[in-house]
C-alpha positions in Angstrom: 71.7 -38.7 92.0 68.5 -36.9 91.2 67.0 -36.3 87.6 66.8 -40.0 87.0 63.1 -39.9 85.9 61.9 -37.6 83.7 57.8 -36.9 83.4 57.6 -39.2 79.8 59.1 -41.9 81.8 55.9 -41.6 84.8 53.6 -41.1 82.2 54.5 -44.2 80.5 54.8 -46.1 84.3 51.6 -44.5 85.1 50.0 -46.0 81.9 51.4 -49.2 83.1 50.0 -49.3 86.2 46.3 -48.1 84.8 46.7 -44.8 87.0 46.3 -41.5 85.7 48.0 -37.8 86.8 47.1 -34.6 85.8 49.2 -32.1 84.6 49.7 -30.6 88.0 50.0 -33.8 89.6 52.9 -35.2 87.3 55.8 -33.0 88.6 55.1 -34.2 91.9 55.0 -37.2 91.0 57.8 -37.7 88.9 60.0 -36.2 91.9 59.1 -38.9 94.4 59.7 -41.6 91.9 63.1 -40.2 91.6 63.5 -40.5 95.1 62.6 -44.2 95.2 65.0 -44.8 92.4 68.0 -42.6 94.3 66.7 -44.9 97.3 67.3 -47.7 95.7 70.6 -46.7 94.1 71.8 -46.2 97.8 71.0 -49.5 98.3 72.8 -51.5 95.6 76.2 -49.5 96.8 75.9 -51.3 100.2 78.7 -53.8 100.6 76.6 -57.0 101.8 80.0 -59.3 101.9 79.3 -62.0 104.0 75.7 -61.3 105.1 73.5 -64.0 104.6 70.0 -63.7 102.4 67.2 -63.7 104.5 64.2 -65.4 103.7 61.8 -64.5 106.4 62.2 -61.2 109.1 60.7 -64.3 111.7 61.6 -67.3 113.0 57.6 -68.2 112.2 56.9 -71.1 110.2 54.1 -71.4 107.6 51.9 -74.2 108.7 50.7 -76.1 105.2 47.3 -78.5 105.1 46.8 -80.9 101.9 45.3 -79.3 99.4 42.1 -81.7 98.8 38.4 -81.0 97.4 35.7 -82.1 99.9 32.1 -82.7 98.9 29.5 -80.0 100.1 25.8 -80.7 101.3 23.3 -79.5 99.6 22.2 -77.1 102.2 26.3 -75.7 102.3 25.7 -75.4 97.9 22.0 -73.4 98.2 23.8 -71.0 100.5 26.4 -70.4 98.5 24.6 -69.9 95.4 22.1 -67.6 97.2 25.0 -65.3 97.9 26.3 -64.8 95.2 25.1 -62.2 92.6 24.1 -64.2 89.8 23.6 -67.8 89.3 21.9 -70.3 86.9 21.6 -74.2 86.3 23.7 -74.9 90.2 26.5 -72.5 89.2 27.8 -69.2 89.4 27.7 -66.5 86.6 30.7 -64.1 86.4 31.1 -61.6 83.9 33.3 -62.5 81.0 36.9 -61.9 81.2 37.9 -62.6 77.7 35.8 -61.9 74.9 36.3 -65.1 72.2 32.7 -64.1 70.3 35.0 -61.8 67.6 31.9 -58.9 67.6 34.0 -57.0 69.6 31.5 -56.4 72.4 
């Protein structure tokens, strides 16, 4: 089942993924993909007639709370605003994710 992948196609899921090979790198790479997609192929021949999904590999249970906003001091808020990196006017500055000022900066 090998020669699924070629390189094009790992340079193009590398790009994807934001991850970068070099040149030397890429065969390498493109081999073990293959293997993960002959893996997989082995898989999806598996005859799974009668066998039921599973949900979790335990018997645990996730234990929920309600999800509700409570009030902080103002000795909890100065703490918190004194950790983090930057703050002004009681609030935390963060960098800006999306850039709606059209200079393209």
């Amino acid at each position: 089942m090998a020669d699924q992948i070629n390189e094009e196609e790992v340079k193009h899921v590398a790009a994807l993924a934001k991850l970068e090979f070099s040149d030397q790198e890429l065969p390498e790479f493109t081999k073990k993909l293959d293997d993960v997609m002959d893996l997989f192929a082995q898989l999806a021949n598996v005859d799974t007639t009668g066998v039921e999904p599973m949900v979790s590999p335990t018997d645990l249970v996730n234990v929920m709370r309600e999800d509700k906003a409570e009030h902080a001091s103002a000795r909890q808020i100065r703490r918190m605003l004194d950790n983090a990196p930057d703050a002004a006017a009681g609030l935390i500055k963060v960098p800006a994710i999306i850039d709606e000022s059209g200079d393209g900066e």
